[in-house]
DSSP file (Angstrom, degrees, kcal/mol; ACC not computed):
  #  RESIDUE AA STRUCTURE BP1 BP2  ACC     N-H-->O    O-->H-N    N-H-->O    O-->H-N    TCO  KAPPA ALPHA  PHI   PSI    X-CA   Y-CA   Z-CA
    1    1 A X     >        0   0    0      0, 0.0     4,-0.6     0, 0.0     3,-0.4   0.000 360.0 360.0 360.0 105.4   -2.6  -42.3   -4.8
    2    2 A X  T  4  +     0   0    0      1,-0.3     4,-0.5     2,-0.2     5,-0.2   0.610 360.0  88.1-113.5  11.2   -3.6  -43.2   -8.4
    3    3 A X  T >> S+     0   0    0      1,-0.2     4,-2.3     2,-0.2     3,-1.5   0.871  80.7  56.0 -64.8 -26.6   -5.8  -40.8   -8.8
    4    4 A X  H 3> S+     0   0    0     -3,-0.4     4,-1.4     1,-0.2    -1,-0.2   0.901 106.3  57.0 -66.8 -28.2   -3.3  -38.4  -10.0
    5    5 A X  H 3X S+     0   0    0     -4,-0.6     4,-0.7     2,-0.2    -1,-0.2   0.696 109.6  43.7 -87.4   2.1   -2.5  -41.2  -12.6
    6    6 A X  H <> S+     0   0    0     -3,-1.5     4,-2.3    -4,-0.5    -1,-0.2   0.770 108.3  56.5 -92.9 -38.4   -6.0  -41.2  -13.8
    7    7 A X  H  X S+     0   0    0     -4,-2.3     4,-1.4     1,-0.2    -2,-0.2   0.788 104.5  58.7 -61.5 -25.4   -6.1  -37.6  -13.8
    8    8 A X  H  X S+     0   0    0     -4,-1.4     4,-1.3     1,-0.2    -1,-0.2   0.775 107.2  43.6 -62.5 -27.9   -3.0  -37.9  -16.1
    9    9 A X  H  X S+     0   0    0     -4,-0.7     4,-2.6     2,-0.2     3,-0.3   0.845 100.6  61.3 -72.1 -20.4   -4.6  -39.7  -18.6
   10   10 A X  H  X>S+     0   0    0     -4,-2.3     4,-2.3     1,-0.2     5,-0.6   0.994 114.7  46.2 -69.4 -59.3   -7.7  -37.8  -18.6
   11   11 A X  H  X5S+     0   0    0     -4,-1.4     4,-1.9     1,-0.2    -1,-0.2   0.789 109.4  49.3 -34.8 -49.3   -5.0  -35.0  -19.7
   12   12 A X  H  X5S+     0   0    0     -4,-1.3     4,-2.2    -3,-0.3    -1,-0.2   0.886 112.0  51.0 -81.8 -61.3   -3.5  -37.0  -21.8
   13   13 A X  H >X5S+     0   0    0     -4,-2.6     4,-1.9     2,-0.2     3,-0.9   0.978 112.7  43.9  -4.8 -96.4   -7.0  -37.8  -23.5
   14   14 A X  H 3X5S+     0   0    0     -4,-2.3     4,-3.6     1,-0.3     5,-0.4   0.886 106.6  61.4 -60.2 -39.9   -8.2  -34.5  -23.9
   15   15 A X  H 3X<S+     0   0    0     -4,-1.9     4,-2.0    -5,-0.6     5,-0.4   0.956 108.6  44.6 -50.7 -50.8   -4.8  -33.3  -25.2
   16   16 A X  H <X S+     0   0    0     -4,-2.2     4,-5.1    -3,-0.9    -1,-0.2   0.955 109.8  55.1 -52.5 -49.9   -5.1  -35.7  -28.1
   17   17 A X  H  X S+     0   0    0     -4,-1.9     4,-1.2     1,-0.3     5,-0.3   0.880 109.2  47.5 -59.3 -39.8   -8.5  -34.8  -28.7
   18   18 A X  H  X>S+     0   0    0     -4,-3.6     5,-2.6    -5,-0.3     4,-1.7   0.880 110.0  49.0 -94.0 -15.5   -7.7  -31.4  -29.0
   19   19 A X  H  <5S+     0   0    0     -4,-2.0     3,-0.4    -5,-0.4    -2,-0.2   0.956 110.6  53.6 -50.6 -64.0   -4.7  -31.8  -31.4
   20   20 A X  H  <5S+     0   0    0     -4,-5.1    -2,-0.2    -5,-0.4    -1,-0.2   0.819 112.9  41.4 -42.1 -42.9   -6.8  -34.0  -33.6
   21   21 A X  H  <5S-     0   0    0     -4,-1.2    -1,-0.3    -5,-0.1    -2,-0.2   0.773 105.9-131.4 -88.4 -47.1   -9.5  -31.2  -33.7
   22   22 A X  T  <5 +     0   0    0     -4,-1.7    -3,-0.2    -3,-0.4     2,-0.2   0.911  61.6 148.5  70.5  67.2   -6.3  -28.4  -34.1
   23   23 A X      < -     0   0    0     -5,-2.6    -1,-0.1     1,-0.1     3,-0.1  -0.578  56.0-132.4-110.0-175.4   -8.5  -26.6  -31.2
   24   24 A X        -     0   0    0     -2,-0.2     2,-0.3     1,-0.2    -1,-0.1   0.715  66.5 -47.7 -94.1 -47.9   -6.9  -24.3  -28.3
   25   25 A X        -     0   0    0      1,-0.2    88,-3.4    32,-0.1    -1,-0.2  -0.946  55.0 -58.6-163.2 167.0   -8.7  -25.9  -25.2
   26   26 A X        +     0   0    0     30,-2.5    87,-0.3    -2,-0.3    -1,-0.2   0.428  23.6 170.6 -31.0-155.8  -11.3  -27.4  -22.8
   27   27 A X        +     0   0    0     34,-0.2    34,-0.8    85,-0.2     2,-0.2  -0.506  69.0   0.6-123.0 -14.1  -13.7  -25.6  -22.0
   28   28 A X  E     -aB  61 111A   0     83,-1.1    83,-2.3    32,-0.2     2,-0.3  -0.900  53.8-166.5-162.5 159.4  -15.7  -28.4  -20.2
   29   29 A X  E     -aB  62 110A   0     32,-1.2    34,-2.8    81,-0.3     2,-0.6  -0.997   6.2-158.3-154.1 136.2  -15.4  -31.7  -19.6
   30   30 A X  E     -a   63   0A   0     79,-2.1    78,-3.4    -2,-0.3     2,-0.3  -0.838  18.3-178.9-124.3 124.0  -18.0  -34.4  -18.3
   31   31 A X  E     -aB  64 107A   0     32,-2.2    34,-2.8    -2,-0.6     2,-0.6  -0.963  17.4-153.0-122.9 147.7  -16.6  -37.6  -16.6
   32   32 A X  E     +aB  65 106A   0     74,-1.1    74,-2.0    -2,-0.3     2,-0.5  -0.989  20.9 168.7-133.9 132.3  -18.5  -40.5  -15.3
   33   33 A X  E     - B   0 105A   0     32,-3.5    72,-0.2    -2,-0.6    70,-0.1  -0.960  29.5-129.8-144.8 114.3  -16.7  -42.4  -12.4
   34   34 A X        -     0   0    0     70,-5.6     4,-0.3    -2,-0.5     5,-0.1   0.016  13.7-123.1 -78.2-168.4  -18.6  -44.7  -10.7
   35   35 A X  S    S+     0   0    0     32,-1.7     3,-0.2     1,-0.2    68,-0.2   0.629 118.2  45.4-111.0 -13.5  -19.2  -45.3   -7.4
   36   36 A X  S    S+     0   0    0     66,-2.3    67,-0.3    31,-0.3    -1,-0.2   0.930  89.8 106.5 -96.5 -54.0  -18.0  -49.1   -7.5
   37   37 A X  S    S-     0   0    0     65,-1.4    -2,-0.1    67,-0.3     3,-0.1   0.372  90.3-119.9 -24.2 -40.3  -14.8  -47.6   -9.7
   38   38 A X  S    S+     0   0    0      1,-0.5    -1,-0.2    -4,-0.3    -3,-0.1   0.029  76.6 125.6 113.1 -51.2  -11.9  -47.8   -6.9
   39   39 A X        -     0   0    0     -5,-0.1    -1,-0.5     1,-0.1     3,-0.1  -0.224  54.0-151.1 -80.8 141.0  -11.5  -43.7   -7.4
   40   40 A X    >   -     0   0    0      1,-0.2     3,-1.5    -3,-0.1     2,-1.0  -0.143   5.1-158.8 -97.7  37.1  -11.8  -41.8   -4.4
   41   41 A X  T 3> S+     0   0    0      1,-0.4     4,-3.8     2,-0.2     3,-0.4   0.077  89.0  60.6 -41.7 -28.2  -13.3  -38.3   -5.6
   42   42 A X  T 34 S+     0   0    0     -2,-1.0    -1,-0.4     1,-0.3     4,-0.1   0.847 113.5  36.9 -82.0 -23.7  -12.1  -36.5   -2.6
   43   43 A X  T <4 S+     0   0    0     -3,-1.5    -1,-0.3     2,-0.1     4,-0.2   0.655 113.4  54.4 -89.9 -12.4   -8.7  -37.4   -3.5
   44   44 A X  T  > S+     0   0    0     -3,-0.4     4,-1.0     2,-0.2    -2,-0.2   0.677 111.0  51.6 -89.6 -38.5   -9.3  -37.1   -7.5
   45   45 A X  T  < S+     0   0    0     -4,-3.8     4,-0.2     1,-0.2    -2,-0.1   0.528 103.9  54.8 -97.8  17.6  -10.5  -33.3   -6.6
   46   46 A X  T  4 S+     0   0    0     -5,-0.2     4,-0.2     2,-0.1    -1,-0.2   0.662 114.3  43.0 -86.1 -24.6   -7.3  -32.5   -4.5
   47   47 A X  T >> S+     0   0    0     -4,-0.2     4,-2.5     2,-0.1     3,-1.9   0.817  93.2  87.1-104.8 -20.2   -5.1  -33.5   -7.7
   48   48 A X  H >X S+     0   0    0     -4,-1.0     3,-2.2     1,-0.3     4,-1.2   0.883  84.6  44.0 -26.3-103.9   -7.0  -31.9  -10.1
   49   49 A X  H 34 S+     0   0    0      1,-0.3    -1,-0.3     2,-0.2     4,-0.1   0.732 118.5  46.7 -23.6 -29.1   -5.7  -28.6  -10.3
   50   50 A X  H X4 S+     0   0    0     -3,-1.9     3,-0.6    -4,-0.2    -1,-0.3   0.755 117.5  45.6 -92.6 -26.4   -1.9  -30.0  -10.1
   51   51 A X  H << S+     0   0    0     -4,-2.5    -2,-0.2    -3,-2.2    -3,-0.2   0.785 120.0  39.6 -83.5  -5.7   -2.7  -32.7  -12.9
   52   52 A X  T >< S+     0   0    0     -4,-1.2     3,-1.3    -5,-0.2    -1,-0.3   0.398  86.0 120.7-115.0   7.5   -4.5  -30.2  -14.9
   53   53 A X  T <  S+     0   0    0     -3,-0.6     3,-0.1    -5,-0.4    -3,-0.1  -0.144  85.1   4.2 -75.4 131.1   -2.1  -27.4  -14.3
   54   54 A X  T 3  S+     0   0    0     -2,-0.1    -1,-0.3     1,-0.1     2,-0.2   0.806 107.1  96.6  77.6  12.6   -0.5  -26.2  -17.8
   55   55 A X  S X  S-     0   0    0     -3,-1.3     3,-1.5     0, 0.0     4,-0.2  -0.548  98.0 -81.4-132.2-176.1   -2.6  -28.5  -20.5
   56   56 A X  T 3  S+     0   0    0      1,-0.3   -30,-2.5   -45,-0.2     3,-0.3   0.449 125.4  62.5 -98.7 -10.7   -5.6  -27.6  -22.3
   57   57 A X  T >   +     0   0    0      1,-0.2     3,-3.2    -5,-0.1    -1,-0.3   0.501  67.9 106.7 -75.4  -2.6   -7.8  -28.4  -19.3
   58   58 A X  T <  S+     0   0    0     -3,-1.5    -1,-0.2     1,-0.3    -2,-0.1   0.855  91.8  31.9 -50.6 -35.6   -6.3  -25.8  -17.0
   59   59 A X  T 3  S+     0   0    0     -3,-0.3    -1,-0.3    -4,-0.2     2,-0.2   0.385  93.3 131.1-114.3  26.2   -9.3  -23.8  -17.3
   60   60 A X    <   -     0   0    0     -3,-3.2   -32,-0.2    -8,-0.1     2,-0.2  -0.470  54.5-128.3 -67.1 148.9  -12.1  -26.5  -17.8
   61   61 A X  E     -a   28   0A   0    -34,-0.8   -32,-1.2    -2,-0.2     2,-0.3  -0.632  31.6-149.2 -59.0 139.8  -15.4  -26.8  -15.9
   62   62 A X  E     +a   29   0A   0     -2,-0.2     2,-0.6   -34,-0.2   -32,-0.2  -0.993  20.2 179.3-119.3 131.0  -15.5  -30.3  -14.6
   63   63 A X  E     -a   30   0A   0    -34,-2.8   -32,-2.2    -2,-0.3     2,-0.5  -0.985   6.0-169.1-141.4 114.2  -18.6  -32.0  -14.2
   64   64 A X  E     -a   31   0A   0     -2,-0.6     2,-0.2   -34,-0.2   -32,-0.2  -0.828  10.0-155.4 -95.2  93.4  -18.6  -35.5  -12.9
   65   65 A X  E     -a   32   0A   0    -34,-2.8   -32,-3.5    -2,-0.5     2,-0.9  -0.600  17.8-150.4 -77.9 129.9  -22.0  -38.1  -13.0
   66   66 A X        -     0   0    0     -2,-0.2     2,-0.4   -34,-0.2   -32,-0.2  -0.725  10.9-155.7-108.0  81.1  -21.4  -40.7  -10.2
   67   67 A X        -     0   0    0     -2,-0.9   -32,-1.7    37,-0.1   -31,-0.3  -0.263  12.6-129.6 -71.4 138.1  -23.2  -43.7  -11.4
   68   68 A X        -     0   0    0     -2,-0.4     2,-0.5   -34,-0.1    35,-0.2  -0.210  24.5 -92.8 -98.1-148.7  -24.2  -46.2   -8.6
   69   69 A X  E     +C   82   0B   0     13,-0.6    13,-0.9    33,-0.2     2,-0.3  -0.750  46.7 164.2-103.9 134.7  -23.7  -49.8   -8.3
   70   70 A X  E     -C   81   0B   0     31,-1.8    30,-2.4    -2,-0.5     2,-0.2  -0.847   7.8-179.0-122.1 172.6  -26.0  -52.3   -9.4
   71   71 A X  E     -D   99   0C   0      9,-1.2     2,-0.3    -2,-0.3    28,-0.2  -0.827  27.8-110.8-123.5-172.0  -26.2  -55.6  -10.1
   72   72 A X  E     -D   98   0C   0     26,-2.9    26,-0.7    -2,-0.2     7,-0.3  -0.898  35.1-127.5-140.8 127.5  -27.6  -59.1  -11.2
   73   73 A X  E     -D   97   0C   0      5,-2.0     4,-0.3    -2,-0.3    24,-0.3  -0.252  20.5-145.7 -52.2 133.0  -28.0  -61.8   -8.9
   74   74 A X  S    S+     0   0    0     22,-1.6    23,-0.2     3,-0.1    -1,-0.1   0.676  93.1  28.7  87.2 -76.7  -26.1  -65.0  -10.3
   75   75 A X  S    S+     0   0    0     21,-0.7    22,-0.1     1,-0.1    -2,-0.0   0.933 132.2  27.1-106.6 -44.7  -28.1  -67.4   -9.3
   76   76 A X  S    S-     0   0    0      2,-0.1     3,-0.1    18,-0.0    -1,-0.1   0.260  92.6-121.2 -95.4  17.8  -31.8  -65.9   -9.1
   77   77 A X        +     0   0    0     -4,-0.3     2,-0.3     1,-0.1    -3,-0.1   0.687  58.9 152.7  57.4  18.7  -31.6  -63.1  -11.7
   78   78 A X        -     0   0    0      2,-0.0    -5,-2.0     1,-0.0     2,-0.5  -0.595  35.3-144.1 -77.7 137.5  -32.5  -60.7   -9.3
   79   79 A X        +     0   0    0     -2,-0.3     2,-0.4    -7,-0.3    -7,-0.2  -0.955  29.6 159.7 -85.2 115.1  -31.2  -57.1   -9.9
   80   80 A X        -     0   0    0     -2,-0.5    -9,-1.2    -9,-0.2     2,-0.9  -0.943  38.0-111.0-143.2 155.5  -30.2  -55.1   -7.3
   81   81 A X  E     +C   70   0B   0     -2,-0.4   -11,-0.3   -11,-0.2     2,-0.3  -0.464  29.8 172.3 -88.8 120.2  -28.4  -52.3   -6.0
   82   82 A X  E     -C   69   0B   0    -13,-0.9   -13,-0.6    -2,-0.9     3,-0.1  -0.762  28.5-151.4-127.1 175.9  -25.4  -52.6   -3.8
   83   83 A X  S    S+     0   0    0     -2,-0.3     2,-0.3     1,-0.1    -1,-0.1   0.449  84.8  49.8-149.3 -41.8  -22.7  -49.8   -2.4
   84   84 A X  S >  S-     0   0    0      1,-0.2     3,-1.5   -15,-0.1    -1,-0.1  -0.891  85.7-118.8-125.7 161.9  -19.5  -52.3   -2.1
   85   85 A X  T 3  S+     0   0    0     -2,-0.3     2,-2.1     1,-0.3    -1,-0.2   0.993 110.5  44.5 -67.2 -66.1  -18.1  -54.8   -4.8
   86   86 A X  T 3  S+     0   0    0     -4,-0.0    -1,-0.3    10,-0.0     2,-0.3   0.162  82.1 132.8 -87.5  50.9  -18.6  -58.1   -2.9
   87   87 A X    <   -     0   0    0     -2,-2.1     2,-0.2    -3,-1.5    -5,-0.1  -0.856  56.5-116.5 -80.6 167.1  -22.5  -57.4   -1.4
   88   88 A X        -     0   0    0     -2,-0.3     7,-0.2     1,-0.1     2,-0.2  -0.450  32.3 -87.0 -50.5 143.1  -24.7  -60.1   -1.8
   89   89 A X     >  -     0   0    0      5,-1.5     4,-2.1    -2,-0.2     3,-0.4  -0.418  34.2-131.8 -78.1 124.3  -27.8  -60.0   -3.8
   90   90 A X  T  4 S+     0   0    0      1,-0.2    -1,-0.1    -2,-0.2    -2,-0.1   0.847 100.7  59.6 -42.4 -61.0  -31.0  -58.6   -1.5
   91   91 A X  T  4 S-     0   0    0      1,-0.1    -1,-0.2     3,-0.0   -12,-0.0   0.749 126.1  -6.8 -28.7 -65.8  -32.7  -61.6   -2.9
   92   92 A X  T  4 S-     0   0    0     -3,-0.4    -2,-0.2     2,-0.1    -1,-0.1   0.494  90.6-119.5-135.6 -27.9  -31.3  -65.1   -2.2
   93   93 A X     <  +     0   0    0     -4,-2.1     2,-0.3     1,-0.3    -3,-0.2   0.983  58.2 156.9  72.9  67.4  -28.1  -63.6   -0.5
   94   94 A X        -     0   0    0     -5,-0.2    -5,-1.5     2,-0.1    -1,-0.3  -0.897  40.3-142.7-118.4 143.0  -25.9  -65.2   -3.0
   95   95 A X        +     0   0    0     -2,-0.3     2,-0.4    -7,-0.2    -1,-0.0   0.378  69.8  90.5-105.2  21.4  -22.6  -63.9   -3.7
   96   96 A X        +     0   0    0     -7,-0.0   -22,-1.6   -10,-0.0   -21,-0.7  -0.859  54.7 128.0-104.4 141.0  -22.3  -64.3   -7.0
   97   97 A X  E     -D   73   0C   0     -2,-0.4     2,-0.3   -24,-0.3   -24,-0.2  -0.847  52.8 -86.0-160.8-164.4  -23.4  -61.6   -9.8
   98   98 A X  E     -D   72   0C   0    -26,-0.7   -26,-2.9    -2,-0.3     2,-0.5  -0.982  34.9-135.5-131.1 115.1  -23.1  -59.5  -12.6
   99   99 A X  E     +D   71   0C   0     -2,-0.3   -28,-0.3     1,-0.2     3,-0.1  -0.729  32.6 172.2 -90.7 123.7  -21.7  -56.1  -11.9
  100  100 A X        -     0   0    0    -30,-2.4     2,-0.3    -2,-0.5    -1,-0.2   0.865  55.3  -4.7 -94.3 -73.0  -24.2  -54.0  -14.0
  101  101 A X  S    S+     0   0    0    -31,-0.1   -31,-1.8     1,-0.1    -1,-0.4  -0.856  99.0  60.0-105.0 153.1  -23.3  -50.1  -13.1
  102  102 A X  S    S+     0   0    0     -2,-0.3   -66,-2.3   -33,-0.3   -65,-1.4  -0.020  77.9  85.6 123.8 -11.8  -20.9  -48.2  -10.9
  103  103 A X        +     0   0    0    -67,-0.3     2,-0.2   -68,-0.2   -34,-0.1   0.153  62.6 137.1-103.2  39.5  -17.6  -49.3  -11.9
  104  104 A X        +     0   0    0    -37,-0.1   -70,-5.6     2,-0.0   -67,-0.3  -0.535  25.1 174.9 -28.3 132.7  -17.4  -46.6  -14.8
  105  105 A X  E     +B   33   0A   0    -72,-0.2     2,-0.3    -2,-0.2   -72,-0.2  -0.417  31.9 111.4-165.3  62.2  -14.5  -44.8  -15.4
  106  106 A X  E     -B   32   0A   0    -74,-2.0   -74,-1.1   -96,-0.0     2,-0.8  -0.927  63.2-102.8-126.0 154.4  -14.6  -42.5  -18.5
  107  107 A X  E     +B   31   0A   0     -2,-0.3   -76,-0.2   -76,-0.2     3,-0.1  -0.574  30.6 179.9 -84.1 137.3  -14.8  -39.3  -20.4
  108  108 A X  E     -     0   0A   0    -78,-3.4     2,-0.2    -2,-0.8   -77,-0.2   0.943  57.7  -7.7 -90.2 -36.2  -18.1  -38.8  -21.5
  109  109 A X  E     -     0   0A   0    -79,-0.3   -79,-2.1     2,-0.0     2,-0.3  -0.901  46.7-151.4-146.1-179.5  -17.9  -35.5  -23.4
  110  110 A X  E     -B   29   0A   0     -2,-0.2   -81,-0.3   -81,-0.2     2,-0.2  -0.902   7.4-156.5-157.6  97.8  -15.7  -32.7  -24.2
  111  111 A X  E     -B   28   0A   0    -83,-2.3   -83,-1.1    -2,-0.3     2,-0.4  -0.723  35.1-167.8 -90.1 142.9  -17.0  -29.0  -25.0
  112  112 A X              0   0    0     -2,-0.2   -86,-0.2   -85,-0.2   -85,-0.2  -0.821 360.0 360.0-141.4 146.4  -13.5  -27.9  -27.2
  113  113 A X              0   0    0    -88,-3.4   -87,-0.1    -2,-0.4   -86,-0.1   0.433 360.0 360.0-128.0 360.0  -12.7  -24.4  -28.3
């Protein structure tokens, strides 16, 4: 399960940030993990609470934007949207592209106290 090992860096993240700052805590936190990204959110919000347990996120709001996946078509420039890494382009059916969105996997902001 490696969500728990993303969920430690996110910890590990925010902990810096709030050293740097010489804050106390979280108080919200905005993640965007895309929908191409590999993370399995139903398994990333079961570890939450143990990965966040005791660090300056224990008491954050968590607010997660789930971008989805697009692309661009390879060979006909097409853009289109697809739901798994290897579809084909809508277009031409080609299976070469350009992953445009969905595979995101960052923090996007940090409300600090």
């Amino acid at each position: 399960m490696h969500e728990l090992s993303i969920v430690s860096s996110i910890v590990k993240t925010a902990q810096q940030e709030v050293e740097k700052i010489k804050a106390e805590r979280v108080l919200e936190i905005y993640l965007e993990i895309g929908k191409l990204s590999g993370v399995e959110l139903d398994s990333f919000h079961f570890v939450w609470p143990l990965g966040i347990y005791r660090s300056v996120l224990v008491d954050a709001k968590l607010f997660i934007d789930e971008p989805i996946g697009k692309a661009k078509c390879a060979e006909c420039n097409h853009e289109f949207f697809i739901e798994k890494i290897f579809d084909s382009c809508s277009n031409c059916n080609s299976p070469f592209k350009e992953i445009l969105t969905g595979k995101e996997l960052k923090i996007k902001k940090l409300i600090i106290k």
